[in-house]
Structure formats: structure tokens, C-alpha cells
N, CA, C and O atoms as a GROMACS GRO file, in nm:
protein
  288
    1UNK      N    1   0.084  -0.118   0.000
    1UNK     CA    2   0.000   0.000   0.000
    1UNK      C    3   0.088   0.124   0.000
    1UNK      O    4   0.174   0.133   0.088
    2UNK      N    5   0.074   0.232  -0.103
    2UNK     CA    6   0.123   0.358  -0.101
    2UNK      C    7  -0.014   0.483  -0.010
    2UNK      O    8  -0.133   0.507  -0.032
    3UNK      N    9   0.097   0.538   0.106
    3UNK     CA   10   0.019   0.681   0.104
    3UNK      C   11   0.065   0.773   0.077
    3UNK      O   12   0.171   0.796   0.136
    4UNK      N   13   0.023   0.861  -0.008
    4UNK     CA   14   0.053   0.985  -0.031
    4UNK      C   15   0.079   1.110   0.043
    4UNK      O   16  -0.019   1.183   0.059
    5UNK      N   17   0.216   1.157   0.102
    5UNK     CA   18   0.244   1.260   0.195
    5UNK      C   19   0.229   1.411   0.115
    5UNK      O   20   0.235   1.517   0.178
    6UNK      N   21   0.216   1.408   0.024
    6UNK     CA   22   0.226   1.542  -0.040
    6UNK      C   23   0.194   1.529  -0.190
    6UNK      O   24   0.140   1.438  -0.251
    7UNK      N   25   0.248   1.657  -0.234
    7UNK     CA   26   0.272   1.666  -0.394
    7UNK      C   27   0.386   1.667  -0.418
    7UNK      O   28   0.388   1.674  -0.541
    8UNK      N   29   0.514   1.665  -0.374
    8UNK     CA   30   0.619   1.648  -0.378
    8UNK      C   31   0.652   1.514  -0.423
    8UNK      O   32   0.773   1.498  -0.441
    9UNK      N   33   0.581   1.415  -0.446
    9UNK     CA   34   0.634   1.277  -0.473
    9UNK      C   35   0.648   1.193  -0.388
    9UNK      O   36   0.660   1.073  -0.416
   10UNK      N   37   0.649   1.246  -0.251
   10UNK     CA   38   0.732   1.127  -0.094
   10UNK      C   39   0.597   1.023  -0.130
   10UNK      O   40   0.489   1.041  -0.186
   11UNK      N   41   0.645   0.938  -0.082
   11UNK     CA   42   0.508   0.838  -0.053
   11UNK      C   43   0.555   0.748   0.037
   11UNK      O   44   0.677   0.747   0.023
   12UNK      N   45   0.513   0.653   0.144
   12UNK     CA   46   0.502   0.601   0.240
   12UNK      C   47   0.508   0.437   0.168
   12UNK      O   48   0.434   0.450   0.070
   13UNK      N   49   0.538   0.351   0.169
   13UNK     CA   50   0.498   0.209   0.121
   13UNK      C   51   0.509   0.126   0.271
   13UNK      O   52   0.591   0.126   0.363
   14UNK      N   53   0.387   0.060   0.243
   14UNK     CA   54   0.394  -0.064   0.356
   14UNK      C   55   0.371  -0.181   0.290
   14UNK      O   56   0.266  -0.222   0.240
   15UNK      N   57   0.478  -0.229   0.296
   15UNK     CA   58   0.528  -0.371   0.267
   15UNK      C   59   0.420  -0.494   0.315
   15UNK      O   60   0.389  -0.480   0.433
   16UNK      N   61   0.363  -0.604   0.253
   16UNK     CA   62   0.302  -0.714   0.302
   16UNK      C   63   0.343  -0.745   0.422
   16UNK      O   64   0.248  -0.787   0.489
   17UNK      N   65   0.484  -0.743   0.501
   17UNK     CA   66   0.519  -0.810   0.656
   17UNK      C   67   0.447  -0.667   0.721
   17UNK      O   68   0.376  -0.682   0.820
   18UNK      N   69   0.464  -0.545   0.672
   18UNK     CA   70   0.411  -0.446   0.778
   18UNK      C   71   0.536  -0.332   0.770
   18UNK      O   72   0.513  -0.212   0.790
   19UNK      N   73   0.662  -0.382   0.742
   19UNK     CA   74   0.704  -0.267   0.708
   19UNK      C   75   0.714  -0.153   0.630
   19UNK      O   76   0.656  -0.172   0.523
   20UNK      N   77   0.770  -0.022   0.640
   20UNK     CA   78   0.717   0.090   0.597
   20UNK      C   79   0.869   0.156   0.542
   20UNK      O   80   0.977   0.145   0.601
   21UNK      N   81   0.850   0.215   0.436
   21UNK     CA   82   0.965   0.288   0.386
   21UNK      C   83   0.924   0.367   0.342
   21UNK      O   84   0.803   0.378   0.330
   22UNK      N   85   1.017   0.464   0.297
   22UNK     CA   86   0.975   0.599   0.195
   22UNK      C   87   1.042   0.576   0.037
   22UNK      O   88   1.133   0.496   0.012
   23UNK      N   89   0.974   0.664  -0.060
   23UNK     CA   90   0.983   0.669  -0.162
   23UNK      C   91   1.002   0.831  -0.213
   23UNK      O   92   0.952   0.927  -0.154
   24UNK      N   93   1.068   0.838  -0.312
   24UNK     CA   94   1.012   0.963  -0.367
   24UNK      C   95   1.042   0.944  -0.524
   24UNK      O   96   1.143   0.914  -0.587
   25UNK      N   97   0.899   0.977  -0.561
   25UNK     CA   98   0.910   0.910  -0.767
   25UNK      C   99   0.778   0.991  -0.789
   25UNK      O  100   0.682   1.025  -0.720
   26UNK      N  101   0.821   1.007  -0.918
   26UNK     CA  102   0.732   1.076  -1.006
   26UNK      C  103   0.670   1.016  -1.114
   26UNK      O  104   0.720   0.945  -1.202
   27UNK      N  105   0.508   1.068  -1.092
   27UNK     CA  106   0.417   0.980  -1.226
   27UNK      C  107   0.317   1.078  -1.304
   27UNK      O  108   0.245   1.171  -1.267
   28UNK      N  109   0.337   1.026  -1.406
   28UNK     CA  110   0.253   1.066  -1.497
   28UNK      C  111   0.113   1.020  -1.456
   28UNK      O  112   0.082   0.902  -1.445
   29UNK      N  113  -0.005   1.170  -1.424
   29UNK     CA  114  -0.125   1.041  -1.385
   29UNK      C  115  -0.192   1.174  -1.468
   29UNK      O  116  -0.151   1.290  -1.468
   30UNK      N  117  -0.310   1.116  -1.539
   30UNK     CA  118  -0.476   1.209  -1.590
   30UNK      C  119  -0.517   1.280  -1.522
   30UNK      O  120  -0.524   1.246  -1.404
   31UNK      N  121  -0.549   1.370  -1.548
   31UNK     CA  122  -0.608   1.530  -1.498
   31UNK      C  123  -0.734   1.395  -1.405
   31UNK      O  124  -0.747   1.388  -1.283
   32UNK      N  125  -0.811   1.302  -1.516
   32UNK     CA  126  -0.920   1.270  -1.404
   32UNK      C  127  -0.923   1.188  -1.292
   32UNK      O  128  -0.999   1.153  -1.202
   33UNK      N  129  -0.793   1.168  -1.341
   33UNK     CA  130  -0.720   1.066  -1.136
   33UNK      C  131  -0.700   1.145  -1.026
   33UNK      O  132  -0.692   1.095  -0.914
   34UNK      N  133  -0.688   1.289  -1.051
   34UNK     CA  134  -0.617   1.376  -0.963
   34UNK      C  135  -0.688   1.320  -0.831
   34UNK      O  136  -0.639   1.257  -0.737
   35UNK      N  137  -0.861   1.376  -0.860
   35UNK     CA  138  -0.928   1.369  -0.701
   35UNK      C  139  -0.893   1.249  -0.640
   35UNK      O  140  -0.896   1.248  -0.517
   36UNK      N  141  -0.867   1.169  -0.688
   36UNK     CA  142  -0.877   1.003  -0.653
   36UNK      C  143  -0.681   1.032  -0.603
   36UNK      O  144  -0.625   0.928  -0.638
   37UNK      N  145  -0.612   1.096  -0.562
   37UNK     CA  146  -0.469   1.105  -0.549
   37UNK      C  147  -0.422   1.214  -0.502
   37UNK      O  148  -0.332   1.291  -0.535
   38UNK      N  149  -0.515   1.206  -0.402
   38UNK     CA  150  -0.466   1.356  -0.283
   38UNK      C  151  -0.361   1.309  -0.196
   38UNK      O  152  -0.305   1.200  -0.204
   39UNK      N  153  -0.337   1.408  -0.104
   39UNK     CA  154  -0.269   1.381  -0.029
   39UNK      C  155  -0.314   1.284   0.144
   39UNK      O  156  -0.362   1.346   0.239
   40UNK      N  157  -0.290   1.162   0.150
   40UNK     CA  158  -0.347   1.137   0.270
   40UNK      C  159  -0.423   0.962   0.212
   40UNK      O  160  -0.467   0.868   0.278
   41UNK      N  161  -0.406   0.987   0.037
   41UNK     CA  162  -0.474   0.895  -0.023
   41UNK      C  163  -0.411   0.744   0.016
   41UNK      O  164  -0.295   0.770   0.047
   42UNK      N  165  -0.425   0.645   0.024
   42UNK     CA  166  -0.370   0.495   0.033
   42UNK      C  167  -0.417   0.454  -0.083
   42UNK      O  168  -0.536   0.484  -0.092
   43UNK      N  169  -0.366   0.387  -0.196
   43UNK     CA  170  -0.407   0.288  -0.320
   43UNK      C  171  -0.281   0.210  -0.280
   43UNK      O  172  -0.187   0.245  -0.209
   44UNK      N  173  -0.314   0.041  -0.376
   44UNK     CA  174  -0.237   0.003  -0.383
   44UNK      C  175  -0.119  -0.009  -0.492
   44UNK      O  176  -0.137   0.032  -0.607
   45UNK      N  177  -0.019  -0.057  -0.459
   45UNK     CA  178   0.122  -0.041  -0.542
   45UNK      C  179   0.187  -0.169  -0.595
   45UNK      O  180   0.183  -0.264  -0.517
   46UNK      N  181   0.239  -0.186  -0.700
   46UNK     CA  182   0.341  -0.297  -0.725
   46UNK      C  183   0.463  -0.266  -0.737
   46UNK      O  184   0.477  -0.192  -0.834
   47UNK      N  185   0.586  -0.293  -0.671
   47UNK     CA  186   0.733  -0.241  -0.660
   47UNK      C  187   0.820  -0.351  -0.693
   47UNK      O  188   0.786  -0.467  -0.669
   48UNK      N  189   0.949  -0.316  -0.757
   48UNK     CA  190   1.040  -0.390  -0.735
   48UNK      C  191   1.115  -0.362  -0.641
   48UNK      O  192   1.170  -0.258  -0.604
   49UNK      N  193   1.110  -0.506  -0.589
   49UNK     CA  194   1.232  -0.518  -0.455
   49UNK      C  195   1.363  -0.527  -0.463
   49UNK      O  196   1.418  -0.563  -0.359
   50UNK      N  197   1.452  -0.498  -0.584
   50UNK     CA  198   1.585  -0.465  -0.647
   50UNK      C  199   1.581  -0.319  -0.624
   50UNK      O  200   1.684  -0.261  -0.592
   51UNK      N  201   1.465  -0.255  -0.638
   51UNK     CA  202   1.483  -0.119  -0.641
   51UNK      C  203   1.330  -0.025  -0.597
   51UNK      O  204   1.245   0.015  -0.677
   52UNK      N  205   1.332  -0.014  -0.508
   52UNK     CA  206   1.158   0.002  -0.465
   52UNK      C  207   1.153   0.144  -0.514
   52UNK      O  208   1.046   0.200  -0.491
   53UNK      N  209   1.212   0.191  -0.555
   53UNK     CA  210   1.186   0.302  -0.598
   53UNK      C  211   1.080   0.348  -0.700
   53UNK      O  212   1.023   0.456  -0.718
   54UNK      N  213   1.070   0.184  -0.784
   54UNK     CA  214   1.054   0.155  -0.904
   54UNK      C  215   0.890   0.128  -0.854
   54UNK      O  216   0.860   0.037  -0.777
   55UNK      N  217   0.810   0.207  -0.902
   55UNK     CA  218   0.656   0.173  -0.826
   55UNK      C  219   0.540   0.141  -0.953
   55UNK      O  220   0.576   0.210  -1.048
   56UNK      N  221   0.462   0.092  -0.977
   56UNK     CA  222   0.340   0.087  -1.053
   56UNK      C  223   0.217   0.117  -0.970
   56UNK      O  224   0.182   0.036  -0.884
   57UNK      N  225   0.151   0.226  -0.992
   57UNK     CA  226  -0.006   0.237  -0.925
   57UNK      C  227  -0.086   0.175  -0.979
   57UNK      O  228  -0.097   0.180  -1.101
   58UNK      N  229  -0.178   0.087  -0.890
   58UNK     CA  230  -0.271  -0.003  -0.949
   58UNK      C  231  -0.416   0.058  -0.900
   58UNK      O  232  -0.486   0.019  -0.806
   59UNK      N  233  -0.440   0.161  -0.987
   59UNK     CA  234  -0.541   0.235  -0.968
   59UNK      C  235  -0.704   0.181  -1.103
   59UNK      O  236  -0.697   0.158  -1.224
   60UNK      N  237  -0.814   0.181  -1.020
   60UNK     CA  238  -0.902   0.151  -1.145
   60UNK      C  239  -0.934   0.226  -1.232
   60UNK      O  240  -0.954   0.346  -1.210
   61UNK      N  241  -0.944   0.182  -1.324
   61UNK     CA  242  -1.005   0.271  -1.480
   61UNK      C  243  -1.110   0.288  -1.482
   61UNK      O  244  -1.190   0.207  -1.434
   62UNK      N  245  -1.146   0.403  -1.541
   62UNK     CA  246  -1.292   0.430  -1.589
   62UNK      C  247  -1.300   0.405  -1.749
   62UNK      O  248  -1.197   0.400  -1.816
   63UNK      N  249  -1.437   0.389  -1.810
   63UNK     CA  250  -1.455   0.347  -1.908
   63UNK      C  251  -1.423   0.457  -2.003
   63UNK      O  252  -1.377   0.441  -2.116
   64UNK      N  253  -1.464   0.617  -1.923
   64UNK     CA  254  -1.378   0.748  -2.028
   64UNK      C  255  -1.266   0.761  -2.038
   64UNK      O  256  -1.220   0.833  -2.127
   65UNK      N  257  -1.192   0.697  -1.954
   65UNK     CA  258  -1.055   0.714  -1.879
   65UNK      C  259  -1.004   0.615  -2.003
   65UNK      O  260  -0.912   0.665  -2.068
   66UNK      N  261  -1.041   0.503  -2.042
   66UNK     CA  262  -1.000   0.371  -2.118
   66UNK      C  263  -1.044   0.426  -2.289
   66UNK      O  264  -0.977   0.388  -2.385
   67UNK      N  265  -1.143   0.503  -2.302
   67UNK     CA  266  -1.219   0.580  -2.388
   67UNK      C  267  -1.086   0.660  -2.494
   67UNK      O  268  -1.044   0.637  -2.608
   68UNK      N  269  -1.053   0.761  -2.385
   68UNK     CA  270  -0.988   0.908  -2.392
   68UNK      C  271  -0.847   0.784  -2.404
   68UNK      O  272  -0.804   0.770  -2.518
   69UNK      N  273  -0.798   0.724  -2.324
   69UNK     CA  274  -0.657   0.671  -2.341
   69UNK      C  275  -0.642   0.610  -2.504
   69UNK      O  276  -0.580   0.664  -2.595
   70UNK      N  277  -0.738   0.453  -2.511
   70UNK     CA  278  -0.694   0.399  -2.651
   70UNK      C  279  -0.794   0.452  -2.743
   70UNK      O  280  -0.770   0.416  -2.858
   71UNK      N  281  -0.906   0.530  -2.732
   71UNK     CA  282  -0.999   0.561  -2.858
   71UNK      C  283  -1.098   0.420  -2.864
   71UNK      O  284  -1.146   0.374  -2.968
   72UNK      N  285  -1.108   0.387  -2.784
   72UNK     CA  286  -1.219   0.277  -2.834
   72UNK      C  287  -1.358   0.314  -2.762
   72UNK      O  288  -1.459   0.246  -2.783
   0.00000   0.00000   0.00000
């Protein structure tokens, strides 16, 4: 799980055992994810553990969101 400390990028990760680290990375996200990615927000994350820096947000899509991305 990522929480979001700011707009600065920091983010919080808690690890499946319970531990907690920090991050700081930058993403490209849609004007219509913003509300959904405040500060204080928890979604979950996929990281590599070679380099946790390295994060994927596993956030859900909307059908405009999937629309506006591939045109279908």
C-alpha cells in the first residue's frame, strides 16, 4: 500500500510483513485521477524489490478514462 504525503512525490509504502519505507518518484497520472490522489490517499502499489523506488499504481479505470486513453 502507497500513502501519499504530499505533492512532492514522498510516498510512504507498507510492505506485506508491515514494514514501511519511503519513496520519492514521479508519475505521470490524468487530470481525471487527480481527485482520486490527494494527499493522505492509500491505493495500492506494485514495486520492485531490487529497487523500490521503481513503483506501478494499481489504480481503477474508468470506461472514459480507457475511452480518452486507446480511442475505443
Amino acid at each position: 500500500m502507497l500513502c501519499i504525503n504530499g505533492l512532492n512525490g514522498l510516498a510512504s509504502i507498507t510492505k506485506a510483513d508491515g514494514d514501511t519505507f519511503q519513496v520519492t518518484t514521479t508519475k505521470e497520472i490524468r487530470d481525471s485521477m487527480l481527485a482520486r490522489l490527494q494527499p493522505g490517499t492509500v491505493i495500492k502499489v506494485t514495486y520492485a524489490p531490487s529497487d523500490p523506488s521503481k513503483i506501478v499504481l494499481l489504480l481503477p479505470a474508468e470506461a472514459a478514462d480507457l475511452k480518452q486513453t486507446f480511442g475505443c
